[in-house]
C-alpha positions as CSV (number, residue, x, y, z in Angstrom):
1,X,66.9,92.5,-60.3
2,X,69.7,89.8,-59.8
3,X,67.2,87.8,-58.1
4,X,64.9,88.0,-61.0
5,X,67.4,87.2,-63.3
6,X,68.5,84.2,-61.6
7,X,64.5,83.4,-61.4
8,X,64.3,83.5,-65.5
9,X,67.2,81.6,-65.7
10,X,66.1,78.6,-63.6
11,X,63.3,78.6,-65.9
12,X,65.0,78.1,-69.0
13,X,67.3,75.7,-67.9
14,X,64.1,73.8,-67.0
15,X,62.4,74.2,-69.8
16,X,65.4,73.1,-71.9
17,X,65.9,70.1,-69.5
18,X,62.6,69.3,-70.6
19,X,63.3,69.3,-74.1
20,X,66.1,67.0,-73.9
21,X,64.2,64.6,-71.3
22,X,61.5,64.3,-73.6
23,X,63.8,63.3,-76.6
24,X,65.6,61.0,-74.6
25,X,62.3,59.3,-73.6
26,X,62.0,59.3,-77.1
27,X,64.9,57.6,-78.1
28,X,64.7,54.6,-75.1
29,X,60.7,53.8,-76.2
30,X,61.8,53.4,-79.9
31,X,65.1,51.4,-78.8
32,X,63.2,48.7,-77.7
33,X,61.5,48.1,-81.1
34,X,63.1,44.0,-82.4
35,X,64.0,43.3,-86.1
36,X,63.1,39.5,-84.7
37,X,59.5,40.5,-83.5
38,X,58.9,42.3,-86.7
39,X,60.0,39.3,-89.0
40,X,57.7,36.9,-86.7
41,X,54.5,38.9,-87.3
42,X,55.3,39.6,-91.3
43,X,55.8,35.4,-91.1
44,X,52.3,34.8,-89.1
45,X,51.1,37.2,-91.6
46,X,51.8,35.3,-94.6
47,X,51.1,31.7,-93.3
48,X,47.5,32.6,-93.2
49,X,48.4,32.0,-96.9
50,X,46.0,34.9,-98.1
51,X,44.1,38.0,-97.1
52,X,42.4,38.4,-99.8
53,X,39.3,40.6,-98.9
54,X,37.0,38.2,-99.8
55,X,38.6,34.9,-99.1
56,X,36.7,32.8,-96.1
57,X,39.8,33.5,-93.4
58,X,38.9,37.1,-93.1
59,X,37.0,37.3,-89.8
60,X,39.9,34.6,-88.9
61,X,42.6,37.0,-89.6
62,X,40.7,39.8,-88.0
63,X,40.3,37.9,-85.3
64,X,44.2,36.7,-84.7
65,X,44.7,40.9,-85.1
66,X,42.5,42.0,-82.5
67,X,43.2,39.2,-79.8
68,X,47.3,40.6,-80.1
69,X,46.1,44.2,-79.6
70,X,44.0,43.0,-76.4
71,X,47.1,40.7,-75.5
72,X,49.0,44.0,-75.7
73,X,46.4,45.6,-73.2
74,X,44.3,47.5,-75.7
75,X,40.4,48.1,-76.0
76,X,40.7,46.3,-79.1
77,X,37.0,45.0,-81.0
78,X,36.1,44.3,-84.7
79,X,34.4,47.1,-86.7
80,X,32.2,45.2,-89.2
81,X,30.7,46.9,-92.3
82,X,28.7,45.4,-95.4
83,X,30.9,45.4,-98.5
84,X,29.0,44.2,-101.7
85,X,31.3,45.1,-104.9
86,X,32.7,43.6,-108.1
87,X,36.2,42.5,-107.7
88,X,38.2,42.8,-109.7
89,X,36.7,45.5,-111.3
90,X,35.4,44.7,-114.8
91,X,36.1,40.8,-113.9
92,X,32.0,40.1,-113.4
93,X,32.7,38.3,-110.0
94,X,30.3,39.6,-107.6
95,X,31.0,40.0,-103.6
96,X,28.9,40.4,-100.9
97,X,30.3,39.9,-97.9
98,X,30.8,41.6,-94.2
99,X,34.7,43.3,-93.9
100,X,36.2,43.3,-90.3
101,X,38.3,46.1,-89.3
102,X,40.1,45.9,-86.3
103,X,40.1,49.0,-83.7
104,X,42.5,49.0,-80.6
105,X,42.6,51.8,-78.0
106,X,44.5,52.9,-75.2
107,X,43.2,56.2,-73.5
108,X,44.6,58.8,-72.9
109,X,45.2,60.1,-68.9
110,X,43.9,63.6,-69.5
111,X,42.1,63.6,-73.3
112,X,40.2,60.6,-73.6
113,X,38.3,61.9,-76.9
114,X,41.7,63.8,-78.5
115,X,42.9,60.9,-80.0
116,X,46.4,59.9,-82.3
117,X,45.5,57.6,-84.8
118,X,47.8,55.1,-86.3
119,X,46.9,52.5,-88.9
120,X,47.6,49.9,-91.8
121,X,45.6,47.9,-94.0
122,X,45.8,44.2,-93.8
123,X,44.0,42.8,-96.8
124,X,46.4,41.5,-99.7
125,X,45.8,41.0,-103.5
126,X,47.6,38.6,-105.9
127,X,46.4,39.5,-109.3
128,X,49.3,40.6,-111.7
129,X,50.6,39.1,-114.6
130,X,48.3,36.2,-115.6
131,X,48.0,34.8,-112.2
132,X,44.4,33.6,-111.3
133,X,44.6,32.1,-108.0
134,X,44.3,35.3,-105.9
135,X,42.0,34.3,-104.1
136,X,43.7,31.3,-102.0
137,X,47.4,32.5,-102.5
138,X,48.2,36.3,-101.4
139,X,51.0,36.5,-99.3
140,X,51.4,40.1,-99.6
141,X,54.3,40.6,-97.4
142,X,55.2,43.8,-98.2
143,X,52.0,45.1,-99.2
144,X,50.8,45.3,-96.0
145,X,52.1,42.4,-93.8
146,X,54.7,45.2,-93.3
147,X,52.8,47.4,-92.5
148,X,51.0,45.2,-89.6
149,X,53.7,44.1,-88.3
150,X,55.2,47.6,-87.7
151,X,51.9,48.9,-85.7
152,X,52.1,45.3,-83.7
153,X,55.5,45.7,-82.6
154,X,54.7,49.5,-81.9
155,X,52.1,48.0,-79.3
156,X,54.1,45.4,-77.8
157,X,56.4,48.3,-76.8
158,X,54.1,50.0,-75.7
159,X,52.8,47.2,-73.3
160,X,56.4,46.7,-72.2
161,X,57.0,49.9,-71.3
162,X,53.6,50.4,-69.8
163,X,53.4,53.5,-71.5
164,X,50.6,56.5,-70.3
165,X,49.7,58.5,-73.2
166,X,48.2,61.9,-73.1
167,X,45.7,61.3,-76.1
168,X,43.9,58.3,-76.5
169,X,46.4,56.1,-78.8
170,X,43.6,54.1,-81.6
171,X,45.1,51.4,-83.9
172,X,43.4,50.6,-86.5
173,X,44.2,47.4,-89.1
174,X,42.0,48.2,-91.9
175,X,40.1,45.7,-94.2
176,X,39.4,46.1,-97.9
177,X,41.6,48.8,-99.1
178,X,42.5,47.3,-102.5
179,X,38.5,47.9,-102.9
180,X,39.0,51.3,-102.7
181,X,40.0,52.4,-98.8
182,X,36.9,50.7,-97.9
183,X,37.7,49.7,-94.5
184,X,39.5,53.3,-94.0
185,X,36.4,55.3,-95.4
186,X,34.0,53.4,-92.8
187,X,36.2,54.5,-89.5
188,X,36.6,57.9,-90.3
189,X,32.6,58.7,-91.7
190,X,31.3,56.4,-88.7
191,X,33.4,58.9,-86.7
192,X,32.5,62.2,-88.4
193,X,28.8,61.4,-88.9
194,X,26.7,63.1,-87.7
195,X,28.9,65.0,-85.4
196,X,32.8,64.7,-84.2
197,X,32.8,61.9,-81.7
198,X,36.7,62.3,-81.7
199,X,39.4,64.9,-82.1
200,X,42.0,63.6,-84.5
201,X,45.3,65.1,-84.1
202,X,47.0,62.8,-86.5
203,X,46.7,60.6,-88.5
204,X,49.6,58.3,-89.5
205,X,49.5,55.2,-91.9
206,X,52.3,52.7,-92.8
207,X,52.2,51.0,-96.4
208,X,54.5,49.1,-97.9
209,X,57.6,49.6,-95.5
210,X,59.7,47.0,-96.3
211,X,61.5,46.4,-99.5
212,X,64.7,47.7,-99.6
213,X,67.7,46.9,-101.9
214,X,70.5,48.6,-100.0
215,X,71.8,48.8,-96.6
216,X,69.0,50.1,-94.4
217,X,71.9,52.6,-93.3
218,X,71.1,56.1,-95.0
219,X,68.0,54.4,-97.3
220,X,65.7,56.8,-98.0
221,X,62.2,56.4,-97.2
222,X,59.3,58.2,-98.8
223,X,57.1,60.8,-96.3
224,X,54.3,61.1,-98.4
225,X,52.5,64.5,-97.5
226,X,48.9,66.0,-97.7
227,X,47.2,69.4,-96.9
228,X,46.8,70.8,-93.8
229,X,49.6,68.6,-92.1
230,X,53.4,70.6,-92.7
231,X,53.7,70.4,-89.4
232,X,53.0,66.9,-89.2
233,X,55.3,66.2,-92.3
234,X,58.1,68.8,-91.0
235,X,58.0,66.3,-87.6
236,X,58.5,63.2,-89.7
237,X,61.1,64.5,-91.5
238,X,62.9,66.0,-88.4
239,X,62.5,62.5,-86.4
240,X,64.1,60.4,-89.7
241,X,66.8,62.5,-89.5
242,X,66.9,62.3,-85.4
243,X,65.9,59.2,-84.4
244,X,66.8,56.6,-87.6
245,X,69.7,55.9,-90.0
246,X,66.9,57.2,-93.0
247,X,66.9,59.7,-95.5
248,X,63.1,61.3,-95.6
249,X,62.0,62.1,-99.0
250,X,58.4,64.2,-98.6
251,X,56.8,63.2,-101.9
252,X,53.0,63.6,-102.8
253,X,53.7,60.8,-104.8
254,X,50.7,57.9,-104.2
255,X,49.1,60.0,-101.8
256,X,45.3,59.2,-102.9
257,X,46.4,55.1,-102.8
258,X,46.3,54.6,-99.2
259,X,44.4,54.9,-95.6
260,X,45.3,58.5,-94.6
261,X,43.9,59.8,-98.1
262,X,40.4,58.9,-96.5
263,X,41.0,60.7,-92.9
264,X,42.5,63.3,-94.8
265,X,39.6,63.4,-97.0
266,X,38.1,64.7,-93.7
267,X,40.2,67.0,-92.4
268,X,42.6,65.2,-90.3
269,X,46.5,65.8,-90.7
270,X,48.2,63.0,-91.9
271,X,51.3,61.6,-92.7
272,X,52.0,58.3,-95.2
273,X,55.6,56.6,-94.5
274,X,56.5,54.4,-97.3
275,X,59.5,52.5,-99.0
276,X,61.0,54.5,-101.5
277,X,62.0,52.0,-103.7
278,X,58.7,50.2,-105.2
279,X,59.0,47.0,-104.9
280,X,58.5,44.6,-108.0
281,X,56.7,42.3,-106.3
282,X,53.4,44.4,-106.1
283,X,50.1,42.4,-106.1
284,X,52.0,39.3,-107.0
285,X,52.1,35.9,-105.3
286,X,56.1,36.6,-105.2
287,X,55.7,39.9,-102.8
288,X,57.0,37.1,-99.6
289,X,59.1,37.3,-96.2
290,X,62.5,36.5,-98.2
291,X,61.9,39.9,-100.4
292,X,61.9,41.9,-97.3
293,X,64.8,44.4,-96.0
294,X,64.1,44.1,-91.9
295,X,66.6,46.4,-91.2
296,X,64.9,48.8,-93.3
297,X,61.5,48.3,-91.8
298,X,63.0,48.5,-88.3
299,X,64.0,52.0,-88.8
300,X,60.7,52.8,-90.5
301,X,59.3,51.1,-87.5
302,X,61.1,53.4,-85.2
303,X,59.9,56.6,-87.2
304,X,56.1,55.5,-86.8
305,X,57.1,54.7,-82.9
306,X,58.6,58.0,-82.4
307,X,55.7,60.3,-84.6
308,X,53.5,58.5,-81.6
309,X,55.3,59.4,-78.9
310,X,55.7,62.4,-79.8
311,X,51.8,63.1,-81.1
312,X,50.0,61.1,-78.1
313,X,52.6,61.6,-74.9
314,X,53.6,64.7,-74.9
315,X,51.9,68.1,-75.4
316,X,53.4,69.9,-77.5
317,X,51.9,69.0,-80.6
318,X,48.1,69.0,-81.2
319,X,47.9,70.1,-77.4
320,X,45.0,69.5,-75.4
321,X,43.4,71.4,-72.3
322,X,45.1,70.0,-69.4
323,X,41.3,70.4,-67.6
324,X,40.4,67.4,-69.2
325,X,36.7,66.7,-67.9
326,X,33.6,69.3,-67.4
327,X,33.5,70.2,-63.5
328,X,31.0,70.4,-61.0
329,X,29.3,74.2,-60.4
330,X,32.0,75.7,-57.7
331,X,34.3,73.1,-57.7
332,X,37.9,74.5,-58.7
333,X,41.8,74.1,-57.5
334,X,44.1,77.0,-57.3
335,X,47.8,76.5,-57.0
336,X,49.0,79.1,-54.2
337,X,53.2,78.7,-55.5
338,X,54.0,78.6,-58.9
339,X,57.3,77.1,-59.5
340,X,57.6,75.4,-56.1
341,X,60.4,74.2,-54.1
342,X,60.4,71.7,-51.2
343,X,56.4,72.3,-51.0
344,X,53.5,72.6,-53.4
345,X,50.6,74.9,-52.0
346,X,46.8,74.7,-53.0
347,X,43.6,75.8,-52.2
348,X,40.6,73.6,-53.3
349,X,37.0,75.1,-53.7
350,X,33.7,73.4,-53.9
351,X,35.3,69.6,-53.1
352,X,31.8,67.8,-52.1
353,X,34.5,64.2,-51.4
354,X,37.4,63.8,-50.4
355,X,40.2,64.4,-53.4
356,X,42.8,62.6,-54.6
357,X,46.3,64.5,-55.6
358,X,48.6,62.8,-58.0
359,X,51.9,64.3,-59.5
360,X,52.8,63.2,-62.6
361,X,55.7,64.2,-64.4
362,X,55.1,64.6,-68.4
363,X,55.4,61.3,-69.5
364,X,52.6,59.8,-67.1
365,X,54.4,58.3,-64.7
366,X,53.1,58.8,-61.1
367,X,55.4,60.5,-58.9
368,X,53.7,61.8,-55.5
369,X,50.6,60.8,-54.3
370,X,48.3,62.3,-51.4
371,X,44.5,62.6,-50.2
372,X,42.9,65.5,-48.9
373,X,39.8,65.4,-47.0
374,X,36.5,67.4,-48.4
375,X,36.1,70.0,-46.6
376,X,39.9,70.9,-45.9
377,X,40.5,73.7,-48.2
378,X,44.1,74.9,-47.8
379,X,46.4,72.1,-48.2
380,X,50.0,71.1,-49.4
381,X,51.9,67.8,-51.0
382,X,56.0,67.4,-50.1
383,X,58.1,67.8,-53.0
384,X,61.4,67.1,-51.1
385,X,63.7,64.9,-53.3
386,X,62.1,65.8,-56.8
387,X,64.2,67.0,-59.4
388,X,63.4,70.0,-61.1
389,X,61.2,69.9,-64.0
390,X,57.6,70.8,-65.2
391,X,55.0,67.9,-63.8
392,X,51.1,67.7,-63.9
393,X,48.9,67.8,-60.6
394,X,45.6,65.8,-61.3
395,X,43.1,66.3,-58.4
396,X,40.2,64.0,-58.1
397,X,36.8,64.6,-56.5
398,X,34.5,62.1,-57.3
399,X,34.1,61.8,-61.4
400,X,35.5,65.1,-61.3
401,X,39.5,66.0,-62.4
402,X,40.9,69.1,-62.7
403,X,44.8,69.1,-63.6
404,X,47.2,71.9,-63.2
405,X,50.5,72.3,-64.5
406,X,53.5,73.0,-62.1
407,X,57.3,74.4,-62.4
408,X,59.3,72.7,-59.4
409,X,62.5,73.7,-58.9
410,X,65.3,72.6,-56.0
């Protein structure tokens, strides 16, 4: 019995060890997000001098998006759709033009089709009181330079930290939402039609994230919610309060007005973060750099950051099979100690190659490393000097992975 008891209690220290590593992961990826990187992209933003949907510098702006997100070490492409509209509406100006999304991916170790979806439109509008040039002149800083800038910053980090997510992390700088979500809609029918190519665990949009008129230091920030996703929402809430100087307000305020009112449209759980003061500048030529709170989008930045983190490296939300590819007929693994100390035991069946055995611990990083060859079915890997926590055996045979999840205790 005492044996047992001290058994279940080396468990739950683990498992709360756990917990607090993860959190503290956490808090060091979103550290490294810079007010002075953010403030550089919301300026290379504006000096395009519009992004109007239908100006000539579209595909040019598209272009400058998608060759950071490849910089960054993304999968990154343009998604090109046919847009033909009148815009403004009732104005008699007819457009027919091709709209450029921009897609970036970085897959995921053990879930390459669960995916985390972040995004933010990049198109502006300069239309508002009596002004005509919108075409040539719309800055829109704010609305969504912001935004962009966030998501760009988010994927510099993640470069820099040379981050392994579980789920595939996908990007995604929208064109054309003052049409209407146009760019939005496209993504998520192209992905839904005619079957799921993807399993969307969340979706989460930044819009307007940047005007501020008091210290960024217990602002409140708008955590716009939709059906399905109180989970997601009670996450976003939890992390403002944990991980930012922000006071979450969950609103359904403007919920239909942005990019995660189309994937939610579908299904996905979502989550809009938003300023929650509206700035006066709106679909003016004044909405600039110099009306911008950084401090306040560097927090908002961080919340985004951290929703990510959370969502696409670890496994506790929107969790995935850790078996993450279909196997071979008879091949199979089965861990012979489970927690281990000082030695991990297995037995592999069916292995037609030699495999491949990596430990991982839960953020992806690589931690022990050996190769078994086919045919030799009991084996072991040396745990000596590993501190105790849950990790992630992935064995390779071939094309074929199985992983396995493992208690080690010292």
């Amino acid at each position: 019995m005492k044996r047992r008891v001290i058994f279940l209690l080396s468990v739950l220290f683990v498992a709360t060890t756990a917990v607090q590593s993860q959190n503290s992961d956490i808090q060091v990826f979103i550290s490294q997000i810079n007010k002075d990187s953010l403030q550089a992209n919301v300026q290379a933003l504006q000096d395009f001098g519009t992004r109007y949907a239908f100006s000539n510098n579209r595909r040019q702006v598209a272009e400058y998006l998608c060759n950071r997100l490849q910089a960054y070490g993304f999968e990154a492409k343009l998604d090109s759709f046919h847009l033909a509209m009148e815009f403004p509406y009732y104005s008699g100006i007819m457009n027919d033009t091709w709209q450029y999304n921009v897609v970036g991916k970085k897959r995921g170790a053990w879930a390459k089709d669960t995916t985390v979806h972040l995004g933010a439109h990049y198109d502006a509008v300069s239309f508002k009181e009596g002004f005509e040039d919108f075409i040539n002149i719309a800055p829109g800083a704010d609305d969504n330079a912001s935004g962009v800038a966030a998501l760009l910053e988010i994927a510099r980090i993640t470069h820099t930290s040379n981050l392994q997510p579980i789920k595939t992390l996908v990007f995604n700088f929208f064109a054309a939402e003052e049409q209407g979500l146009k760019g939005s809609n496209h993504i998520i029918n192209n992905i839904s039609t005619p079957i799921w190519k993807e399993n969307i665990v969340a979706m989460i949009n930044l819009d307007m994230v940047g005007y501020c008129t008091t210290e960024a230091d217990g602002a409140t920030a708008n955590i716009i919610t939709y059906y399905n996703s109180d989970e997601l929402t009670d996450m976003a809430v939890e992390f403002a309060n944990t991980y930012t100087t922000l006071t979450p307000n969950t609103t359904t305020d403007y919920y239909m007005q942005s990019d995660s009112y189309s994937y939610n449209s579908y299904g996905v759980r979502s989550v809009f973060l938003s300023e929650y003061e509206f700035t006066p500048h709106y679909h003016t030529e004044r909405d600039v750099f110099s009306t911008l709170n950084f401090d306040y989008l560097e927090q908002l930045s961080r919340l985004a950051a951290a929703l990510m983190y959370e969502c696409g490296v670890h496994n506790d939300y929107g969790t995935v099979s850790i078996r993450d590819a279909i196997l071979a007929e008879g091949f199979d693994v089965a861990l012979l100690c489970n927690p281990a100390r000082g030695t991990i035991r297995f037995q592999i069946k069916g292995a037609r190659e030699n495999c491949n055995i990596v430990l991982y611990d839960l953020e992806g990083r690589k931690i022990a490393q050996t190769t078994i060859s086919k045919g030799e079915n009991n084996s072991h890997m040396a745990i000596e000097g590993i501190r105790s926590g849950i990790y992630i055996l992935k064995f390779s045979c071939g094309n074929q992975t199985i992983s396995k999840k493992i208690t080690i205790l010292q």
